[in-house]
Structure formats: structure tokens, C-alpha cells
C-alpha atoms as one frame of an Amber mdcrd trajectory, in Angstrom:
protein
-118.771-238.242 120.217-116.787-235.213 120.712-115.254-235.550 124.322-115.783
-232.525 125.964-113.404-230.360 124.324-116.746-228.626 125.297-114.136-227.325
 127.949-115.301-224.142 125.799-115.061-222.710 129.114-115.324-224.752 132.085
-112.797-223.361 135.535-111.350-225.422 137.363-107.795-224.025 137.301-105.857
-223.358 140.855-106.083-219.848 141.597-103.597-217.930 139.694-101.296-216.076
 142.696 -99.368-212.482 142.591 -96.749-212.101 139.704 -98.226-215.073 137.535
-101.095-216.402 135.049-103.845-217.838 133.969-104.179-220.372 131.653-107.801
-220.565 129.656-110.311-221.930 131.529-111.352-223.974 128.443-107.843-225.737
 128.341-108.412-226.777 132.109-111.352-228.931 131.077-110.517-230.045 127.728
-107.722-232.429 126.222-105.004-231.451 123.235-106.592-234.831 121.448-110.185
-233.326 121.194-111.258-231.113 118.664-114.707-229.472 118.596-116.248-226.320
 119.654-113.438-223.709 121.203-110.491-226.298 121.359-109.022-224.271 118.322
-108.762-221.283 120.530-108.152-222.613 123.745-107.032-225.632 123.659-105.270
-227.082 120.577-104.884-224.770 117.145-103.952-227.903 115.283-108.162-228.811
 115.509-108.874-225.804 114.134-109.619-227.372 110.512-111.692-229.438 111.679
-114.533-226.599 112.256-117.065-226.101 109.612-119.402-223.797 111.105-119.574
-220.520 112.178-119.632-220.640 115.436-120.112-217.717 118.430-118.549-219.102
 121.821-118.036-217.929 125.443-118.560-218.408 128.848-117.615-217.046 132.427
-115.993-218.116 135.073-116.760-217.403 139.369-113.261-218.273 141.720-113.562
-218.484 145.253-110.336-218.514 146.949-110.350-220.209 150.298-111.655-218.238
 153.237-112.706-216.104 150.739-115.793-215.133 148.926-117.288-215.837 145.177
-115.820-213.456 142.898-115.801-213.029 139.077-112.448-214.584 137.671-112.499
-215.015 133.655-115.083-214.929 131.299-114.053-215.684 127.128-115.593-214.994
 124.013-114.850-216.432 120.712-115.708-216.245 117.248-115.014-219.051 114.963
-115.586-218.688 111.132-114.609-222.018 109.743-111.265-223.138 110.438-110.367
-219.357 111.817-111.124-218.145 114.926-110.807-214.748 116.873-111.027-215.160
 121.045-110.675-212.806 123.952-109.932-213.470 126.966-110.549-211.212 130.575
-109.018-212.271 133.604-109.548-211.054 137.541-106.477-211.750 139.405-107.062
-212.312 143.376-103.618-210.050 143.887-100.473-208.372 142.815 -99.518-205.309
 141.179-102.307-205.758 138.185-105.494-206.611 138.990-106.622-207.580 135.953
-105.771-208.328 132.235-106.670-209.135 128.686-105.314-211.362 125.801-106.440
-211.734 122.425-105.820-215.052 120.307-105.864-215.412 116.420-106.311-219.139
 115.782-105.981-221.102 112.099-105.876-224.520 110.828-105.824-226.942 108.132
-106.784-230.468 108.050-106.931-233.569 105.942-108.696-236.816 106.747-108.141
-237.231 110.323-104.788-234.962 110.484-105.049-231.264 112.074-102.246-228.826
 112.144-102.302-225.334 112.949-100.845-222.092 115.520-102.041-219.318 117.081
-100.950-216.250 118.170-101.936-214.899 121.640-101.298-210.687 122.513-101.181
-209.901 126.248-102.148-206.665 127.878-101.449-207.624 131.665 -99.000-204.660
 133.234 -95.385-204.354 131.691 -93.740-206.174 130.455 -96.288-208.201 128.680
 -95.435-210.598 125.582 -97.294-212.352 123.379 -96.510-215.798 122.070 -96.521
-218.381 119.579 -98.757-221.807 119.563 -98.507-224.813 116.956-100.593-228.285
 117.364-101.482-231.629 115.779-104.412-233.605 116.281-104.745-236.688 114.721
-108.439-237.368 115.189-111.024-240.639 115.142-115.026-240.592 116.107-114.213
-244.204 117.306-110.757-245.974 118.209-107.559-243.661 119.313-107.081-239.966
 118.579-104.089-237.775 119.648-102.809-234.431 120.256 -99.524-232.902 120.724
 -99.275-228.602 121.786 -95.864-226.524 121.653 -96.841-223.522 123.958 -95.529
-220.425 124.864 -92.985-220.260 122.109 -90.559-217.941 122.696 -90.919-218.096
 126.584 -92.415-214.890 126.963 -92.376-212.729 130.129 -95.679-211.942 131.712
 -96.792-210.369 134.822 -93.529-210.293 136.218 -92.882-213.896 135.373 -91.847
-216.066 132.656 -94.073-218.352 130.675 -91.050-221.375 129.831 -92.154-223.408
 126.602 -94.183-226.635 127.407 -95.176-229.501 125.177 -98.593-230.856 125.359
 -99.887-234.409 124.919-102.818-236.746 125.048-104.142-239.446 123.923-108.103
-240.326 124.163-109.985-243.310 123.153-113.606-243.701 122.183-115.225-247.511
 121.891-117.383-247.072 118.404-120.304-249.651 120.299-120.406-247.338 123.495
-121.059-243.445 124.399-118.142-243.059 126.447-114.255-242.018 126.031-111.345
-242.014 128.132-108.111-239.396 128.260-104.916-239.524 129.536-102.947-236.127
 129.143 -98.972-234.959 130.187 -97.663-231.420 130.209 -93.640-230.960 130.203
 -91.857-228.315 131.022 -89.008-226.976 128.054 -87.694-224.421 129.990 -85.351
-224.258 133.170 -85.212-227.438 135.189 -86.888-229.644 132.314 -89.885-231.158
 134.502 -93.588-232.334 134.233 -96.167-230.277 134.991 -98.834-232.043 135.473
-100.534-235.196 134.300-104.729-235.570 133.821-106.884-238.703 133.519-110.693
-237.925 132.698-113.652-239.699 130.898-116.850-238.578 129.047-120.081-240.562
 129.037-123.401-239.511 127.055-126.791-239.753 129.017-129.826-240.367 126.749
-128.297-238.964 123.866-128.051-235.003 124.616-126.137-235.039 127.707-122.554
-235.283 128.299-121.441-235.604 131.793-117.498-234.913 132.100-115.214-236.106
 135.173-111.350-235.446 135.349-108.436-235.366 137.853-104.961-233.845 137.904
-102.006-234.445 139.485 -98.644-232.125 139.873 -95.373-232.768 138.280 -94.455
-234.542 141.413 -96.792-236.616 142.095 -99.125-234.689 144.589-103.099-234.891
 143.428-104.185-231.350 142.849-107.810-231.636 142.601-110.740-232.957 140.602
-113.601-231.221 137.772-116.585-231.943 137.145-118.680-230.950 134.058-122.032
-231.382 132.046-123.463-230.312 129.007-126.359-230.134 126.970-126.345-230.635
 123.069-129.188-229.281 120.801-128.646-229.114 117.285-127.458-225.256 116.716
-126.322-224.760 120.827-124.485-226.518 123.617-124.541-224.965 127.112-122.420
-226.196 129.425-121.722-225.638 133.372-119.535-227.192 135.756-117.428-227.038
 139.392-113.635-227.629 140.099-112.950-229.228 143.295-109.465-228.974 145.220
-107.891-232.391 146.765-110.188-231.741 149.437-113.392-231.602 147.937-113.961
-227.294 148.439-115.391-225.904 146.038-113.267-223.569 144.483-114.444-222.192
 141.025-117.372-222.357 138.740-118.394-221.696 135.522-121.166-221.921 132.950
-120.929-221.200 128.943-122.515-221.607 125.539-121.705-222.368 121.952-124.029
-221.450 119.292-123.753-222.347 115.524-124.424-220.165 113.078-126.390-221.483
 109.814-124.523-220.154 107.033-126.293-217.787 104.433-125.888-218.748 100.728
């Protein structure tokens, strides 16, 4: 079972504030070990070989800030032709100097047996200045037992929106029992530049529900310690289409965004 690297587009991010930004809303619900759908894109470019299809992707994303109202925050769209994908990305930011921006990702991948590597390249038009940057990732992959996943980010530490995107590395580990429709993930992000630091660390777990139904749950703490906030998540597998939809909660249980998306497979003409 894939774990939901569905995250194709699930937001549960905090609320990006004046002068920084977002991350993708898939890579809040998914985990560097997972390959499948988006994660290429979003989430991890080293499990972009394992894609076979062709493969149209995208979903949007509603914040509401608090004492605030529903608002439209990100919405993606993809398009993955086997181990290649194009994706672009819209943001709504609640404040600052630019109220919105754009970013386009070029995404490719190899992979042999279980191994995945690959990098991406991600172009920025949010304001001046605005960089792009540089992505590479591994997966090491298993349908049952222990996969893994390792992300260098923002290579290059580039400057955007007024503020600067320091490199980070990536990992996570998940593990799926082959005799039960359930995984587990456990995931670490660290901090290259400046005061060298975690980020944040994430715990979450998949379980399938009569065979077409995967109902996600994750939390996520802060580099120090301090619990930021839980997601929650479902989707809905069909051969040729997965829709997905889900809520992120802060620590206090207030709603705070929402999302729904899709993923369709394309059969492939010969």
C-alpha cells in the first residue's frame, strides 16, 4: 500500500506570515519515504522513477487564519509523464508586500529495484528578489517491511520573499506489515543553514478501510519540542483516479486549512 504520499495536495501547513513561504501543501501531508502519485513533485524527486503512468494531478487548498475568515490559499497542478513531471504551484499569502506568487518545478528520476534517485528544479516568481533552487532525493522503497527517504532542499539557500530559504535535509523512515493494511512514519527535518537546528519532527500512520479507502492521521512537533498541530486525511482509490480531501488542525483543535484534490491516470496510447 502506498502510504499516503497521496499528500498530492492535502494543507495543513501553519499559515505562511509577511516576508516568508510556503512549502507545498502535498509535502505537509506526505513523507520523503513514500513514493506514489505527486511525491516526485512535491515531496521527494528521488521517487520519481518509480512512476509508470501518465498521470494529471492537482488540488486546492482553503486557509483560515484565526479570527479570520475561509480564504483560498494554494491550489497545484501537475503533470507526470513517466518518471518526469512538470508542476505549478499558486500561492495566496495572508500579508506582506506580495500578495501572491507562483513557482514552477521540473522533476526527474531513475530507479532500480527498490532504489530511487532523482532532483528537481523549482523557479520562483514571488516579488524581488526571487531564486530558484536545487532538490536531490533517495528513496529506498518496499510494499511490505521498511522503506526510506532522505531530501537535500533548497540547495543553494536561495532568497525569497525577503527571506532566506537555508538548506535542510529530509528524512523518514516508514514501515508497512505485509499481513496488515496499515503503515507507520516517523519523519525529521534539519536545518543546514545558520544555527544548525531541527525543524520539525512528524509521526503519522495510514490504515486501508474495505479496500478503497485510505484514512491518513499525522502530528508534528517544532524543532524544540512544542506540538504544532495535527492532519487529518482520506482518500478514495478507483482504478484510473484517487480523490482525496482532508483538514489540518492547530494544537488546539481549530480548524485552520482545508483541502481537497485528485489524481487521474492516463491509459497510455500504443
Amino acid at each position: 500500500m502506498t502510504v499516503l504520499a497521496i499528500g498530492l495536495a492535502l494543507a495543513t501547513a501553519p499559515l505562511p506570515a509577511a516576508g516568508q513561504t510556503r512549502e507545498p501543501e502535498a509535502y505537509e501531508y506526505a513523507f520523503v519515504s513514500q513514493p506514489g502519485l505527486g511525491s516526485g513533485l512535491w515531496t521527494n524527486p528521488g521517487s520519481a522513477g518509480f512512476n509508470q503512468m501518465t498521470r494529471l494531478i492537482g488540488h486546492i487548498t482553503v486557509d483560515r487564519p484565526e479570527g479570520g475568515e475561509w480564504s483560498t490559499g494554494q491550489y497545484l497542478l501537475g503533470l507526470q509523464i513517466g518518471p518526469i513531471g512538470f508542476g505549478y504551484r499558486h500561492d495566496e499569502f495572508e500579508s506582506g508586500t506580495y500578495a501572491q506568487g507562483d513557482a514552477y518545478t521540473l522533476s526527474g528520476g531513475l530507479s532500480q529495484g527498490r532504489n530511487g534517485l532523482g532532483v528537481s528544479r523549482t523557479w520562483r516568481q514571488v516579488g524581488e528578489p526571487s531564486q530558484g533552487s536545487w532538490e536531490i532525493g533517495y528513496v529506498s522503497y518496499a510494499a511490505a517491511g521498511v522503506s526510506g527517504g532522505i531530501v537535500w532542499r533548497d540547495i543553494g539557500s536561495p532568497e525569497v520573499r525577503d527571506t532566506v530559504r537555508d538548506e535542510r535535509l529530509v528524512g523518514a523512515i516508514s514501515y508497512r506489515p505485509r499481513e496488515l493494511p496499515l503503515s507507520l512514519s516517523l519523519q525529521a527535518d534539519y536545518r543546514l543553514g545558520g544555527p544548525n537546528e531541527f525543524n520539525a519532527f512528524r509521526v503519522g500512520g495510514t490504515v486501508r478501510i474495505g479496500g478503497v479507502v485510505d484514512a491518513l492521521a499525522l502530528a508534528q512537533w517544532s524543532g524544540e519540542g512544542d506540538f504544532d498541530g495535527f492532519r487529518i486525511a482520506a482518500a478514495i482509490r478507483q482504478p484510473r483516479l484517487t480523490a482525496v480531501g482532508g483538514a489540518g488542525l492547530s494544537k488546539g483543535g481549530d480548524a485552520r486549512t482545508a483541502s481537497a484534490g485528485v489524481s487521474i491516470d492516463v491509459p497510455r496510447t500504443r
